[in-house]
C-alpha positions, 0 to 999 in steps of 0.5 A, a space after each residue: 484317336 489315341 495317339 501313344 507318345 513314349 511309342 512315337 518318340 521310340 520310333 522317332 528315335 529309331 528312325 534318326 539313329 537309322 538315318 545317321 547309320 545311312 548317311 555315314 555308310 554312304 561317305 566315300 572312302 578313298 584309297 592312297 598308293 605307293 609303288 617302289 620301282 626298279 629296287 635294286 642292290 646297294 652293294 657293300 655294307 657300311 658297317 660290319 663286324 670284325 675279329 677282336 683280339 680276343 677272337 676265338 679261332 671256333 668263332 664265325 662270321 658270316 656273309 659280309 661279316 653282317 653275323 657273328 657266332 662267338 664261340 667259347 664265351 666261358 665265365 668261371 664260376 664264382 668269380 666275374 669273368 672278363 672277354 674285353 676283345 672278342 668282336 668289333 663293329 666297324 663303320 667303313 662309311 664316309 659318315 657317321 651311323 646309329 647304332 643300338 645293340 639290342 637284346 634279342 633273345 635269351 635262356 638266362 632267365 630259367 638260369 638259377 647258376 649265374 648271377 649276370 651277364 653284362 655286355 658293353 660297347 666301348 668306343 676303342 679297339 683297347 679301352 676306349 670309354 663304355 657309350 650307352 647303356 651296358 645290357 645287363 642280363 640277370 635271373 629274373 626281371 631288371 634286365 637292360 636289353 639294349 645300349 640305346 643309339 650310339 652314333 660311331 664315327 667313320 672308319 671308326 673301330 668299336 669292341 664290344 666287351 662281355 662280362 660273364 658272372 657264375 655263382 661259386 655252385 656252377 659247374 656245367 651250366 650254359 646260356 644262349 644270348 642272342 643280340 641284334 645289332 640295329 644300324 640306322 
């Protein structure tokens, strides 16, 4: 009998590779749950923005001040344009909260007429000194989209300052800037 061993050894190779393939199919699986029950609503909201003094009577708050649309944020051209005042955040919890202002979004990038927007958080209603990073927007990359977490105290006051930066050549030119603010 002529027994062909490159053959056997395939074979055998095969069956243990299927073998393995078995038994580890054959392992059990288990399952974890979670159930949340009875959700209910935590009424008012800890923090909250608020009117600056340089609040534009176009400007909006919506429900529960929890959104804000700031209206007629105008930079001139040519010159840095400073709105120290147009909204405050508000912790009208009995503890410290993280906050970190973030960008969300934004059409300054295929903007070739401004050369920066920044915004920055300060821990006064009038000076105060700037927390975190100041989001830095600019045509092209080396954008800063978010301050980093700030912790503001209770019944504490922030404004939020935005610094507007056309170049000479501007004339009607616009961009959106959404911001998103994270509370934790």
């Amino acid at each position: 009998m002529n027994i062909n061993y490159k053959k056997s050894l395939k074979l055998l190779t095969l069956f243990i590779a299927s073998l393995l393939i078995a038994t580890v199919s054959a392992s059990t699986y288990y399952s974890m749950f979670m159930s949340a029950d009875d959700i209910g609503v935590a009424t008012g909201n800890k923090v909250f923005f608020t009117p600056g003094a340089d609040w534009d009577p176009a400007s909006a708050m919506g429900s529960g001040n929890q959104t804000v649309t700031l209206a007629n944020l105008d930079g001139m051209n040519g010159t840095a344009t400073i709105i120290s005042d147009p909204v405050r955040i508000y912790n009208n919890d009995t503890g410290s909260q993280s906050l970190n202002l973030k960008l969300d979004s934004w059409t300054g990038d295929s903007q070739n007429q401004l050369n920066y927007i920044n915004v920055t958080v300060y821990n006064a209603t009038s000076g105060g000194t700037a927390q975190g990073n100041t989001i830095y927007l600019v045509l092209g990359s080396g954008d800063v989209t978010e301050t980093g977490t700030l912790s503001i105290g209770s019944g504490e006051t922030w404004r939020v300052e935005w610094v507007i930066y056309w170049k000479t050549t501007a004339t009607t030119e616009t961009v959106d800037v959404n911001l998103k603010l994270e509370v934790s």
